[in-house]
Structures are given as C-alpha cells and as structure tokens.
C-alpha positions as CSV (number, residue, x, y, z in Angstrom):
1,X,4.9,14.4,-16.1
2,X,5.1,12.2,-12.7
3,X,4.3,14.0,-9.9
4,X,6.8,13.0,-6.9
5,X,5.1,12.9,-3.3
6,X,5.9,10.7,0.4
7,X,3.9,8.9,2.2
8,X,3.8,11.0,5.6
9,X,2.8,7.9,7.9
10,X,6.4,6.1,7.3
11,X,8.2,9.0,9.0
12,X,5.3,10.2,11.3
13,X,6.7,11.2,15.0
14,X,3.5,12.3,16.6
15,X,0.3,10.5,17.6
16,X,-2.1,8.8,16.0
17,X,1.1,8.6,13.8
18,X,-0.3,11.0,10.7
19,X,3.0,12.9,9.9
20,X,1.3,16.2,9.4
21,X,4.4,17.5,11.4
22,X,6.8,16.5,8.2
23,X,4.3,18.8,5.9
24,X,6.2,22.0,6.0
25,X,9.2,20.1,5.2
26,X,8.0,18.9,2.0
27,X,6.5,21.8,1.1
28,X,10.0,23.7,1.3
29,X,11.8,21.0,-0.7
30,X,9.5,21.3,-3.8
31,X,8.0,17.8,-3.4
32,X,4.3,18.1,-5.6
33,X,2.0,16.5,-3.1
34,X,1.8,14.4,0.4
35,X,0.2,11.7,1.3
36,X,-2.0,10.9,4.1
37,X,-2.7,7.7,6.3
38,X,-6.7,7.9,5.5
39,X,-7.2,5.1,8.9
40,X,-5.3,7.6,11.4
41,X,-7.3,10.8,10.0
42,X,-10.2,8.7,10.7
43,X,-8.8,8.8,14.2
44,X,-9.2,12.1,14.6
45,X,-11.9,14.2,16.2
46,X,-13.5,16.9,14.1
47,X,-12.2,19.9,15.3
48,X,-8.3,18.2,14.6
49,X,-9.5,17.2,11.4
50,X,-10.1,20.2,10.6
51,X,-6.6,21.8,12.0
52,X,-4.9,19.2,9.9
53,X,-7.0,20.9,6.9
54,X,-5.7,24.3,7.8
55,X,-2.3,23.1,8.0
56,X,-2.3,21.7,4.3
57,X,-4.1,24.6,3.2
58,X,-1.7,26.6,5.2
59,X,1.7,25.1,3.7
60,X,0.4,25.1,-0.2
61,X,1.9,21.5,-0.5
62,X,-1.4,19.2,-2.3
63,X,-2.7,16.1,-0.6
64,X,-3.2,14.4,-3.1
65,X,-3.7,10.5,-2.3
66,X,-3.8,8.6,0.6
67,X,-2.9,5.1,2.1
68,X,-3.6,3.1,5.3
69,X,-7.9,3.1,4.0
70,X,-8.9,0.6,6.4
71,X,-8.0,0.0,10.1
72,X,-7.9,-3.3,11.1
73,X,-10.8,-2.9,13.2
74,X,-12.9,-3.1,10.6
75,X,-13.0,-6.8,9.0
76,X,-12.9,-7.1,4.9
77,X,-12.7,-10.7,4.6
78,X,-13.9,-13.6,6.9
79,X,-16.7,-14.5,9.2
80,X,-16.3,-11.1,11.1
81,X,-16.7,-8.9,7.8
82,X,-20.1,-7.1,7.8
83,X,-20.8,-5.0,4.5
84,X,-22.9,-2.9,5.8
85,X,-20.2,-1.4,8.7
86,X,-17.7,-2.0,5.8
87,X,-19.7,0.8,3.5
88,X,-20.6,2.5,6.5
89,X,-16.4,3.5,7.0
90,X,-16.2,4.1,3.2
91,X,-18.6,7.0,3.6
92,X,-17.1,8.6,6.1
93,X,-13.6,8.1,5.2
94,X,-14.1,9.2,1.4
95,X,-15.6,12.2,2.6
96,X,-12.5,13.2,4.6
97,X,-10.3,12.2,1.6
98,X,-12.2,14.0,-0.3
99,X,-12.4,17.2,2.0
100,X,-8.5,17.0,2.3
101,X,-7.9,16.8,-1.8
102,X,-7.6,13.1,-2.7
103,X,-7.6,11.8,-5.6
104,X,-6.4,8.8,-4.9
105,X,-7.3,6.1,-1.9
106,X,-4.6,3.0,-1.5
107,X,-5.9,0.0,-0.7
108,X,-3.7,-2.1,1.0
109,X,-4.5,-2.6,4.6
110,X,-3.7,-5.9,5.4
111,X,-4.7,-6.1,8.5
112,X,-8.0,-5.5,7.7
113,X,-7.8,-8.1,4.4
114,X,-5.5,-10.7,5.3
115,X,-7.9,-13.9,4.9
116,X,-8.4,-15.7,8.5
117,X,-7.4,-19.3,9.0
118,X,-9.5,-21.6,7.6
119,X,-11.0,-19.5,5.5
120,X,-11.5,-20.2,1.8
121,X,-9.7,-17.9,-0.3
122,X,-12.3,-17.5,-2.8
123,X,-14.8,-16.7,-0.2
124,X,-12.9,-14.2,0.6
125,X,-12.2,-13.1,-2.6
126,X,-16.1,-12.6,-3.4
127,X,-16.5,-10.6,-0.1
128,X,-13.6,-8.1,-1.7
129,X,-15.4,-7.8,-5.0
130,X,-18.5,-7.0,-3.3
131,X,-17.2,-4.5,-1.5
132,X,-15.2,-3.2,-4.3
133,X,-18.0,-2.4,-6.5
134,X,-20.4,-1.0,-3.7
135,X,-17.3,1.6,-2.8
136,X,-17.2,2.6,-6.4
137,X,-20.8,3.8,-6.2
138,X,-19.5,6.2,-3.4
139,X,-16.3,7.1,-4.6
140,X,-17.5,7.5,-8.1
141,X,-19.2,11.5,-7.2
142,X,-16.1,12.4,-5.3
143,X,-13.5,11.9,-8.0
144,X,-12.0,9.5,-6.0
145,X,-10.2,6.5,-7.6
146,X,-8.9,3.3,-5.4
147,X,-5.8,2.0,-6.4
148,X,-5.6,-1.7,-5.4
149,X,-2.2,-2.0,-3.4
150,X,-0.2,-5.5,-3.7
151,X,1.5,-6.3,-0.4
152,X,4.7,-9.0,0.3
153,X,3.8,-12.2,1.9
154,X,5.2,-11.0,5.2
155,X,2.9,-8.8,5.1
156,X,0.0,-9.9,4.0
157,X,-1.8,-13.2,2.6
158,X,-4.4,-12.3,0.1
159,X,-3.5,-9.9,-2.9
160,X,0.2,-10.3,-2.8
161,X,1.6,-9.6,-6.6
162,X,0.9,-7.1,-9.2
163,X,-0.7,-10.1,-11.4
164,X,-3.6,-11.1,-8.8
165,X,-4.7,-7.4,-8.3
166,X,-4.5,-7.0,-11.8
167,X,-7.0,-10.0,-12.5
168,X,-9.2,-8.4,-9.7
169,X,-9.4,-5.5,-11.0
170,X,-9.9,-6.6,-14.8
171,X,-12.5,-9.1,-13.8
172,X,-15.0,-6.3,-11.9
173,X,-14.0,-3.6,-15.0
174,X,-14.8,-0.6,-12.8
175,X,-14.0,2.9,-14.0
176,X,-12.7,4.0,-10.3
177,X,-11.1,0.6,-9.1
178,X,-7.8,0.3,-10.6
179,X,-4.1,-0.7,-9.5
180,X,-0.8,1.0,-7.5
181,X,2.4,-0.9,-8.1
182,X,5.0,-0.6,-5.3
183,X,8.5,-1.1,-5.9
184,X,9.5,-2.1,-2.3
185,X,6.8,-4.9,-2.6
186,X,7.6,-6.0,-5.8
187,X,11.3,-6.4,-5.1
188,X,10.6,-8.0,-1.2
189,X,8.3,-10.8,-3.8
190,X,11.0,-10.8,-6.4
191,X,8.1,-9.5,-9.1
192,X,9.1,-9.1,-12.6
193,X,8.6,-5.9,-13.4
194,X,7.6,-5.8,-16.6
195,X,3.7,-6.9,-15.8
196,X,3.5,-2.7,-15.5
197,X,3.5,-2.9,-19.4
198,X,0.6,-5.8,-18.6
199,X,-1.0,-3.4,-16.6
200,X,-0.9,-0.7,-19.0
201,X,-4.0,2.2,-18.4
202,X,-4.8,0.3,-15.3
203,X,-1.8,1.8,-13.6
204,X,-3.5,4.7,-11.3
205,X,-0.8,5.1,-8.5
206,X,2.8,4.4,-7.4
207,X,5.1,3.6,-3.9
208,X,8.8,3.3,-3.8
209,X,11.7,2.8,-1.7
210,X,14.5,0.5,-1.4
211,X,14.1,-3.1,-0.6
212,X,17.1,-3.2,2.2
213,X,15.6,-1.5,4.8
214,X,12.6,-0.1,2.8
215,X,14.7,3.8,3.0
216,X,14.2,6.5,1.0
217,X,15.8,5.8,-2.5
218,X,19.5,7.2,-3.1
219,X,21.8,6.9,-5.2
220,X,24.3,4.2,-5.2
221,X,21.8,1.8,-3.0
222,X,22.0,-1.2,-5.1
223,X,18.1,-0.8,-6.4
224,X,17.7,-0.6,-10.4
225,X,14.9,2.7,-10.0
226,X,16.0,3.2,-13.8
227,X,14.0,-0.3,-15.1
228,X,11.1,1.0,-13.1
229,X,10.7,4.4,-14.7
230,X,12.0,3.0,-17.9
231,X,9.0,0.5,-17.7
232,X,6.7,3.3,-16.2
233,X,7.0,5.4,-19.7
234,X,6.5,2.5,-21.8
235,X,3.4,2.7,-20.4
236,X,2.7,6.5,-20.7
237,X,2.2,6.3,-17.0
238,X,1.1,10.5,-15.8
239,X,0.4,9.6,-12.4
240,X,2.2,10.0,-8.9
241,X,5.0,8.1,-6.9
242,X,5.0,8.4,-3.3
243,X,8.1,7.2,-1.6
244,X,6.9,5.3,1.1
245,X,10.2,4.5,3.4
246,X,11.7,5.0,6.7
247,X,14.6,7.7,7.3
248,X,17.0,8.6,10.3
249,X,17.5,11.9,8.2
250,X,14.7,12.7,7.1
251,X,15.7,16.4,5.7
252,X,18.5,15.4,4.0
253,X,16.8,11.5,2.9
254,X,13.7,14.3,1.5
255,X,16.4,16.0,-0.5
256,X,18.6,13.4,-2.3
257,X,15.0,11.2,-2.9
258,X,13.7,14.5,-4.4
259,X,16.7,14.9,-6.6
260,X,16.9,11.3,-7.4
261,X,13.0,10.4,-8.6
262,X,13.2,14.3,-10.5
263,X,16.4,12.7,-12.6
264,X,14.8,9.3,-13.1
265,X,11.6,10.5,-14.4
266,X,12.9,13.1,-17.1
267,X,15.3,11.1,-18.7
C-alpha cells in the first residue's frame, strides 16, 4: 500500500527552514511518514541535530525520505565541481539521513546541478554519472536509495523530464540509484504521464501537488490525481508520495490532502 507523507521544507516557518515545527501536526493527522530537507539538516550543529532526532523520535511519526540533498554550495556539474568535496558531503549527509530513518534521498537540487553557461551538456552529464556511482558505494551499507528527481525548466536546466532521468539511470544500472516522479513537475513540463508504466520497477519515490500554485491537492482543483494513481498501480508501485506544496492553512490543507491521496490510492 502507498504510504502518504509531506515534504516539511515547503511549509517550514522557522530557520534554517527544516519544518520540524509542522511534525506534531502530522503526526496527529495520521500522515505515515515526513520528510526532511537533508541540505538544511546539514546546517545544523550537532547538538540541534540531535534535538531534531528527539523530536521525531518523540512524536512517533517516521522520517522516512528526504529532499533538498545538495546545497548549492557544493558544485555537481561544471568547472567548479570537485569529486572529492562532492563525496566528502555525501558521507556526511547519508549518515544523518541515515541516523534520522531514511530510506530514501531526492536528488533534485538544482542549484547545485544546473549546468553553467558554456558548459557542455555531456560534460556535465559524465561529471553526474561519476558521482552517481561513487555515492552508491556509500549509500549502498546504509539502506539508502537515491531517487533521481526531474525538475521544470524554470527550475532547472539539466535533468528536466521523467524520460532523461530515466535513460540516466538505466544507462549506469545501479541497484540504489533509481527515479522519483513528481506530479507538479510533470504537469509545469506538460509530461505525459504514462512514461511511469516506462519506468516500471525503476520507480523508487513520489512528490505531488497541484500545478496552479503548487498547493496541497484538494478536491475540485482542476488536477486529474486519478490518471496518476491509476498509472501508479499499473505499475504495482509500493512506495511513498510526499506532497510537496505550499499552504496558507496548513491544518486544514494537511487534512483534506490526507483524505484526498488515502481515497485515490485504494480505489
């Protein structure tokens, strides 16, 4: 059965922007798991790291995946990106994931990605891959799988539709690099859908949220959740879907997005 979570980032209030305020919340909806911007946790000294750890403990609500892997401090793609500092962050940041629960690390992070000018694309596209299957090596002991994350143009320049990450990901054939699908992103790019049947057993992780305004689904908002979950099944996808959105209401956005995604994925 899907397992329904939220990315805690989107509706963060506090510095360095975590959301581990929102956690009781979701624990007292019923929501299965959270997750966890991994860059901001990085941000953290050791003794709030390990506060945030009592807190999940605390509230019995799983973390379970996170996103944000890479600040944008640290280069992945250009004349600026070093390997070694690369693999250095991975170590460290796994290790937290890992301390915290995840299963799952999201990588998107386009500002750490995006190609620079000038810049051949498949330069940059060996520098990923080479990263990709040294992180594997780290990630492999801790259980950890990283889920590949497709971002809109306007967001990002390299890795930009379901089909490119897909060819990544098929081309290095790594038992823990595979692919999230994001229905915001997807929509925004005007993505057909259906290349989540194409992706099949690759599928590792989920995001969603509406494409006008990139809110917490509800009913009635013009967004066809149905095809997605419809398509999801066809492909005997398990996994989780975080809703990753904005909200001016947050209790009662949790609530009907709860509600919603619980319907959508049983029938």
């Amino acid at each position: 059965m899907i397992k329904i979570g939220c990315c805690l980032n989107m509706i963060a209030l506090n510095e360095p922007k975590i959301g581990n305020e929102a956690i009781p919340l979701f624990a007292k909806l019923g929501y299965d798991y959270i997750e966890l911007p991994l860059a901001q946790v990085m941000d953290l000294s050791e003794e709030k790291f390990r506060e945030l750890l009592s807190t999940i403990r605390t509230e019995g609500i799983p973390m379970e995946a996170c996103n944000n892997f890479f600040p944008a401090s640290v280069r992945l793609t250009g004349e600026n990106a070093r390997l070694d500092k690369s693999i250095e962050y991975v170590k460290a940041a796994t290790e937290r994931a890992a301390a915290m629960g995840a299963k799952i690390v999201v990588l998107g992070s386009s500002g750490a990605k995006n190609i620079p000018p000038n810049f051949p694309y498949e330069s940059a596209r060996v520098q990923l891959k080479e990263l990709l299957v040294n992180i594997q090596d780290i990630v492999k002991p801790l259980g950890i799988t990283i889920a590949l994350e497709p971002l809109n143009t306007k967001e990002s320049n390299f890795i930009t539709s379901a089909a490119e990450a897909l060819a990544l990901a098929r081309e290095l054939s790594l038992d823990n690099v595979k692919l999230l699908v994001d229905y915001y992103h997807m929509r925004m790019e005007n993505e057909d859908l259906t290349i989540i049947q194409e992706i099949g057993k690759d599928l590792r992780h989920t995001h969603i949220a509406s494409k006008e305004g990139r809110l917490f689904p509800k009913p009635g908002d013009d967004e066809n959740y149905r095809e997605f979950f419809d398509l999801l099944k066809a492909s005997a996808y398990d996994g989780r879907i975080s809703v990753e959105g904005y909200s001016k209401d947050l209790a009662a956005d949790a609530a009907v997005s709860l509600k919603l995604l619980q319907e959508k994925s049983l029938q």
